[in-house]
C-alpha positions in Angstrom: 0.0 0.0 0.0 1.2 3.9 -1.1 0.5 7.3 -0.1 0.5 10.1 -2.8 1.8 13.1 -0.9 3.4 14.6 -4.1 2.8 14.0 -7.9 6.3 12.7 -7.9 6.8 11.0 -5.1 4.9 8.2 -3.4 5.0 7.5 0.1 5.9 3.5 0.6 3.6 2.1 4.1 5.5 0.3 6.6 4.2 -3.1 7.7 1.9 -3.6 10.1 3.8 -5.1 12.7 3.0 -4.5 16.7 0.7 -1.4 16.5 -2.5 -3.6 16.2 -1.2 -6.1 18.8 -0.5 -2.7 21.1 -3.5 -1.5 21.0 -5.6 -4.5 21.7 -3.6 -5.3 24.3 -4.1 -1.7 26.0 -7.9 -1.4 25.8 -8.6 -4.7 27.0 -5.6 -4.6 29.6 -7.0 -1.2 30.6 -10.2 -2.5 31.1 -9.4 -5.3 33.1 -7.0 -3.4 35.2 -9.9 -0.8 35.8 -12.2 -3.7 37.3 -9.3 -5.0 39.3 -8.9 -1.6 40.8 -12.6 -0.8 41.1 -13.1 -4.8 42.7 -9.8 -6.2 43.8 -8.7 -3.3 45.4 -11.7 -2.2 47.4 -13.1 1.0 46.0 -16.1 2.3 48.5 -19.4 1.7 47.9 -20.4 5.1 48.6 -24.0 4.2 47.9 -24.2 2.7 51.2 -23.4 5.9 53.2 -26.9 7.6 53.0 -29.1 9.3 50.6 -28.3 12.9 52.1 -24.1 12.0 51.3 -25.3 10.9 48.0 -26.6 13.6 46.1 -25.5 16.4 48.2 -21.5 15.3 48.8 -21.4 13.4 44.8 -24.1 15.0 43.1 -21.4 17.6 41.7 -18.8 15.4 42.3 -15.1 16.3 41.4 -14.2 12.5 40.5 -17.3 12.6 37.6 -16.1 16.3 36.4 -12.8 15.3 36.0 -14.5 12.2 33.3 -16.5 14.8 31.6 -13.5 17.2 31.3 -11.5 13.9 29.9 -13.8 13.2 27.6 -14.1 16.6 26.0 -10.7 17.0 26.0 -9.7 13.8 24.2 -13.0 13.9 21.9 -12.0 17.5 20.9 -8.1 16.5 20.3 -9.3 13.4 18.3 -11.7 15.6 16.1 -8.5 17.9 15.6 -6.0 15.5 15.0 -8.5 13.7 12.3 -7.9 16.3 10.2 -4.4 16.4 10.4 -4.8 12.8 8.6 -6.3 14.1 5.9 -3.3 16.5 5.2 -0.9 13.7 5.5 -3.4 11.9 3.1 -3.6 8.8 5.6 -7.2 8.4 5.2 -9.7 11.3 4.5 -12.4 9.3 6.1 -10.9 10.8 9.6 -12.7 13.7 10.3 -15.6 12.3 9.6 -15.3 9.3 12.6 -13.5 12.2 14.4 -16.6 14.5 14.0 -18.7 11.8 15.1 -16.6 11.4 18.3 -16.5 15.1 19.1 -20.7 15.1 18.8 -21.0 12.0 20.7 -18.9 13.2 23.6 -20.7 16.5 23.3 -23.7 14.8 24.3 -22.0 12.2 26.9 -20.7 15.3 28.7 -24.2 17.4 28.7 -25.5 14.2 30.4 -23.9 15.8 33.9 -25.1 19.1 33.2 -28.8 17.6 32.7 -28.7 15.4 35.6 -27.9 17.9 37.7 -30.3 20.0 36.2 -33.2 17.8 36.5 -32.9 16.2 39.9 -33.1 20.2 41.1 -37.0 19.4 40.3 -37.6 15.8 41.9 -37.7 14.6 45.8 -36.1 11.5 47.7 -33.0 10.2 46.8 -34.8 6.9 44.8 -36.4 9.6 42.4 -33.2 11.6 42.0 -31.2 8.0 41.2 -33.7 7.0 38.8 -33.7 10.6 36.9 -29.5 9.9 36.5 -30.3 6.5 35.4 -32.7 7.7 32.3 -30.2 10.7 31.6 -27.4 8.3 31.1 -29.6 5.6 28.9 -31.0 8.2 26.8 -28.0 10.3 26.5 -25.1 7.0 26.1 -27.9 5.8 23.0 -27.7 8.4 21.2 -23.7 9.1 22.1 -23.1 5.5 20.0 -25.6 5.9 17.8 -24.0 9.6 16.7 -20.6 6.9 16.3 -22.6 3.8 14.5 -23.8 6.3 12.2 -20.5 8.2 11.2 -18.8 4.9 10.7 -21.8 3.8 8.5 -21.6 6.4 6.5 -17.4 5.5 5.8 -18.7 2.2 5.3 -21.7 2.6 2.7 -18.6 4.3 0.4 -17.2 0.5 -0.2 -13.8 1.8 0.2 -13.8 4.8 -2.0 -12.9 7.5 -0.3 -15.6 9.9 1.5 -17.6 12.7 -0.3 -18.1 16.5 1.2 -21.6 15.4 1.6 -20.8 12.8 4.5 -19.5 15.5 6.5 -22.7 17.3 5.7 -24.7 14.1 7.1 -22.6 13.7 10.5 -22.8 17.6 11.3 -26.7 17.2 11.0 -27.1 13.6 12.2 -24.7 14.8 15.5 -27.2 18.2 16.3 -30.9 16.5 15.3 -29.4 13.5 18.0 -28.2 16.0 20.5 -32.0 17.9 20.3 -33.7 14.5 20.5 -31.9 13.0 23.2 -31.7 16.5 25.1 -36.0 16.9 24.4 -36.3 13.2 25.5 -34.4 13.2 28.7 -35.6 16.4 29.4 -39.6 16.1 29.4 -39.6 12.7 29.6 -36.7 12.2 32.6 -38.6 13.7 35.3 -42.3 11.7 34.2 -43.4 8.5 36.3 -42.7 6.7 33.6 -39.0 6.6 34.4 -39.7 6.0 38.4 -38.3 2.8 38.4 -35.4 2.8 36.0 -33.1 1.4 39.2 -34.1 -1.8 40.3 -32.7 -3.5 43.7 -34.0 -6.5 44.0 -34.2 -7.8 40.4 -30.7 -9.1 38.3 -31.6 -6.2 35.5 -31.3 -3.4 37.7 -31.0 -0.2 35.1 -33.3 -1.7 32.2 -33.0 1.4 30.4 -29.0 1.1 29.5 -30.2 -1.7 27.5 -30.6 0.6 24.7 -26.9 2.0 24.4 -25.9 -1.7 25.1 -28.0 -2.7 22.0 -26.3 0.3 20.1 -22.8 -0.5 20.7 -23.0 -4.6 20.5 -24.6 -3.5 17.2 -21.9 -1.3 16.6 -19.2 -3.6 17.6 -20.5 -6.7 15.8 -21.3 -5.7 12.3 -20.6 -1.7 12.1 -17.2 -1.2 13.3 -15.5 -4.3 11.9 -16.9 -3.4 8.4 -15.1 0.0 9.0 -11.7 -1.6 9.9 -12.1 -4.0 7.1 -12.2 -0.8 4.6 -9.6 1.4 6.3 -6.7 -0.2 7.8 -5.7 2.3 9.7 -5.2 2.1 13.6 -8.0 4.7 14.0 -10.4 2.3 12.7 -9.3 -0.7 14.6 -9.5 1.6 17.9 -13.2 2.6 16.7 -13.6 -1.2 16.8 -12.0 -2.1 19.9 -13.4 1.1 21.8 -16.9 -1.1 21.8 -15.3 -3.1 24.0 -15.2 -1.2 27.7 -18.2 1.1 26.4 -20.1 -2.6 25.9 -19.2 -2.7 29.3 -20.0 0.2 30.6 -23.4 -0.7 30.1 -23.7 -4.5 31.5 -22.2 -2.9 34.5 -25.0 -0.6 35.0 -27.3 -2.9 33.5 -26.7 -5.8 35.5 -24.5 -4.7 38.3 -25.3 -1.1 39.6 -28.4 -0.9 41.6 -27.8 2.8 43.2 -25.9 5.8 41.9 -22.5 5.7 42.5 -22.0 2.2 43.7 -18.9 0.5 42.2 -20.3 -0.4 39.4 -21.7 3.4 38.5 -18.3 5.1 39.1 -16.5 1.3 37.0 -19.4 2.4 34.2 -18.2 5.9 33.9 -14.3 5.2 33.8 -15.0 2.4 31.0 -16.4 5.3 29.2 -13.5 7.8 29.2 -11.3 4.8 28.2 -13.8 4.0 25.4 -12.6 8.0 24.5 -8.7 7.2 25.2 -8.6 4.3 22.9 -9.8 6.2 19.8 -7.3 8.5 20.5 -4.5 6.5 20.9 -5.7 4.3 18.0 -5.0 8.1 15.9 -2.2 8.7 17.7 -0.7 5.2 16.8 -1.4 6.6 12.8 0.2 9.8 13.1 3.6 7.7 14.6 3.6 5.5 11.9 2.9 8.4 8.9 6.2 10.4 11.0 8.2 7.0 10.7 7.2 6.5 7.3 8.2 10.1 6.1 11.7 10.2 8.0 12.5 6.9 5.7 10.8 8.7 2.9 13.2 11.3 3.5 16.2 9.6 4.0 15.7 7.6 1.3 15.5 11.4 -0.9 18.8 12.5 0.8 20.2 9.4 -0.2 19.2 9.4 -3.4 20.2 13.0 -4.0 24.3 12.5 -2.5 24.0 9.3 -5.2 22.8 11.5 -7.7 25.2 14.6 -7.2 27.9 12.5 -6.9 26.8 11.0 -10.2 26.8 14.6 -11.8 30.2 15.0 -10.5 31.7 12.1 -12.1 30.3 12.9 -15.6 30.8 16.9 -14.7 34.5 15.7 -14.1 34.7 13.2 -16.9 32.7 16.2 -19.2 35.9 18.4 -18.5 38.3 16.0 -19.5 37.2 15.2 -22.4 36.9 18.8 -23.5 39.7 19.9 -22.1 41.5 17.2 -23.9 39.7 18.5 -27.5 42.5 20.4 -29.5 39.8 22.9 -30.4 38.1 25.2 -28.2 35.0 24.7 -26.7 33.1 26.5 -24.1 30.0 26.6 -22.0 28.0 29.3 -21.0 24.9 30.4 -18.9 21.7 32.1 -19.6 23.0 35.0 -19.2 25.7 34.5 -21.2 28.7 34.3 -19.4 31.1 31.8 -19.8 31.1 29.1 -17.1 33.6 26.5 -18.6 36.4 27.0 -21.1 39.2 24.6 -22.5 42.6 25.5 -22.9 42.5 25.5 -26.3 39.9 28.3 -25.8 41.8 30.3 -23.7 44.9 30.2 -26.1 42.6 31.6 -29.1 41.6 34.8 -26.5 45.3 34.6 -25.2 43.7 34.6 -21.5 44.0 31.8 -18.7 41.3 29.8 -18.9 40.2 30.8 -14.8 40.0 34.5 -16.0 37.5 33.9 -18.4 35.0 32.1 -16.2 32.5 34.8 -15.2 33.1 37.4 -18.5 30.8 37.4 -21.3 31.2 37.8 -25.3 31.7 41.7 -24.5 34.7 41.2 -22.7 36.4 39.3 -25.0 35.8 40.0 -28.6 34.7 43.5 -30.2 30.9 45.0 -30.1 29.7 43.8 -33.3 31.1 40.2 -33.0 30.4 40.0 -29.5 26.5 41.2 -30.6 26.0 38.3 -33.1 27.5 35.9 -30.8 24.3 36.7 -28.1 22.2 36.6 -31.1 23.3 33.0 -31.7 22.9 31.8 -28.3 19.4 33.6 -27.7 17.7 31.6 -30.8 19.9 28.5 -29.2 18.5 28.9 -26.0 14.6 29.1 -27.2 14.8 26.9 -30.4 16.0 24.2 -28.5 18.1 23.3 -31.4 21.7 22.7 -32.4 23.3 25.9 -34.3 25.7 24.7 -37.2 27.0 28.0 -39.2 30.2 29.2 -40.8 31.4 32.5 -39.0 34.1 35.5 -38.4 36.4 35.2 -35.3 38.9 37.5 -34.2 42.8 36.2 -33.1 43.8 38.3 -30.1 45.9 40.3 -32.6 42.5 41.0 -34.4 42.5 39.3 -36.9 39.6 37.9 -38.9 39.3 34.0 -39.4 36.3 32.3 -41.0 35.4 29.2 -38.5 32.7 26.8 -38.5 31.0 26.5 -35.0 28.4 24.4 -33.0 26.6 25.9 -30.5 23.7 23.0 -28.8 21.4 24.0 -25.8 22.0 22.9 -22.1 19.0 21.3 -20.3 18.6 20.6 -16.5 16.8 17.9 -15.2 13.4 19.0 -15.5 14.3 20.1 -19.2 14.7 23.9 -18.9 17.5 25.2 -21.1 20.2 26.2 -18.9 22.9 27.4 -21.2 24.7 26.6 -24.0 27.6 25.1 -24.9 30.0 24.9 -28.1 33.0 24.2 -30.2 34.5 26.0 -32.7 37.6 25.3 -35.5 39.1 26.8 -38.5 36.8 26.5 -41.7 38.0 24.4 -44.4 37.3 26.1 -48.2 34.5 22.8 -48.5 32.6 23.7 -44.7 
């Protein structure tokens, strides 16, 4: 696989070798870890300390504004960095997951603000859990719904690369969510219908977070895979593997938190923020590799340019022997027209050393008029493109007038721009 960064040059990809193995092993190994600190290691079950501690000592709690800082923060920098993608030409489909991400979290993060707005309104400490409970459900479903839909859209292209119009879609698909899931949790949050999202004594206790767990086991069965099968890119494969502990965010509170911030709340709301850290690292993984890639790129150009030079060196060297070895002069000049090579043959027909000629011009060396034609000749050399064969006047040092027959033929560079010109010249025979 190649990367066109430049009409003439192609960027070669690396081998996948131990990013994908990284970064499985880090999501699931952070998730594990997460439960073993949460479990193992005794975090308190703060649910058990009284309603009046609950809400009033956690309902603005530092520990869950810290997560909904995180997940702005990492959702914006992925959005951001996305882009970047794009202008190293990984993968323009990017910003449009990364877009995705930044709406999602959007609406993860407004989740605290609403909570907190809407258990202002209700009494007891049951009402006020069951209020958080909806929030979350409503506002985690349409959080991985905003994501199934932005890899869908990446996916529906069948490998061709994303149109204008798909960033269109997710920047109305992320807002019309938002609204819908903000109108929902906020006139329906507060209704009896929600009195009983938190169960105690059954083994479903928060039926309502089967919703976002449909979403995502949707997502991470069919959606996400298809997306990684398309894009090989890291990003993708974190997409994928960020189902994972946000899947299990929700069975916790499905099926293991029966009060607000219990174990498994606070275990549910970590999950999340690593669901956020693995996307990014997945994109962080991409814009390693890209680096790598162009620092070989690039040392493969200097490489190839010291080769190169040193080519043009030898034939530049082996150039000036074999005119300097020609028993008839011969010359080179610039554009401009001053001489930037001579033989020594040349420099005995002027009657100068050959170093003091380098830099002069026809003006310096031969009288006006010749010196005139001479300019002429190299002018219609130097836009004709063509080889200049004539029969000529040319002045001894001592001034005197000698027909000679010269050849004058263009100098191109290596993107075929005439450069100069260069030429021989020798006495003319009564037949030339």
């Amino acid at each position: 696989m190649s990367t066109t960064i430049h009409p003439d040059v192609t960027l070669q990809r690396l081998p996948v070798t131990w990013e994908p193995k990284a970064l499985i092993t880090g999501v699931i190994g952070a998730a594990v870890l997460i439960e073993l600190a949460f479990v193992a290691f005794g975090m308190p079950d703060v649910s058990a300390l009284g309603s009046s501690f609950l809400y009033e000592r956690l309902g603005d709690s530092f520990i869950l504004t810290l997560l909904a800082a995180g997940m702005v923060f990492t959702a914006a920098f992925t959005a951001v960095a996305s882009w970047e993608q794009v202008r190293m030409k990984v993968h323009v489909a990017a910003p449009v997951i990364g877009v995705a991400v930044c709406w999602a979290a959007a609406i993860d993060v407004y989740y605290y603000m609403l909570s907190d707005a809407l258990v202002a309104n209700v009494e007891g400490a049951a009402a006020k859990a069951n209020v958080i409970a909806f929030v979350w459900a409503v506002c985690r479903a349409c959080s991985g719904f905003i994501l199934v839909s932005g890899a869908a859209l990446i996916v529906r292209r069948r490998g061709q690369d994303p149109h204008d119009s798909d960033m269109t879609l997710i920047n109305i698909i992320g807002p019309v969510v938002f609204v819908v899931g903000y109108s929902v949790a906020r006139f329906v949050g507060t209704s009896p219908a929600v009195t009983s999202a938190v169960h105690d004594s059954t083994w479903l206790h928060r039926p309502w977070d089967l919703l976002p767990l449909a979403v995502y086991f949707i997502g991470g069965v069919a959606v996400f895979p298809a997306l990684y099968r398309q894009i090989r890119t890291q990003f993708a494969l974190a997409i994928w593997l960020a189902a994972i502990p946000a899947f299990a965010a929700h069975a916790h509170m499905a099926f293991g938190s029966g009060a607000a911030f219990d174990r498994s709340f606070f275990l549910a709301h970590v999950l999340v923020l690593v669901a956020y850290l693995s996307r990014l690292g997945g994109l962080l993984l991409d814009h390693s590799r890209t680096y790598a890639e162009v620092r070989l790129m690039n040392d493969d150009l200097v490489d190839q340019a010291t080769k190169r030079h040193a080519a043009e060196q030898s034939v530049e060297a082996i150039y000036g022997k074999l005119i300097e070895a020609m028993p008839v002069p011969a010359f080179r000049k610039n554009a401009n027209g001053r001489f930037t090579f001579v033989n020594e043959a040349f420099a005995r027909r002027v009657n100068r050393p050959a170093e003091e000629i380098v830099g002069l011009n026809d003006e310096d060396l031969f009288p006006y008029e010749a010196a005139r034609k001479y300019r002429t000749d190299d002018r219609h050399v130097i836009e004709s493109h063509e080889t200049l064969d004539i029969v000529e006047e040319n002045y001894t040092p001592t001034g005197e007038r000698r027909e000679v027959r010269v050849l004058k033929s263009p100098v191109f560079d290596d993107a075929g721009n005439v450069t100069g010109v260069h030429g021989v010249f020798w006495e003319s025979a009564p037949n030339d």
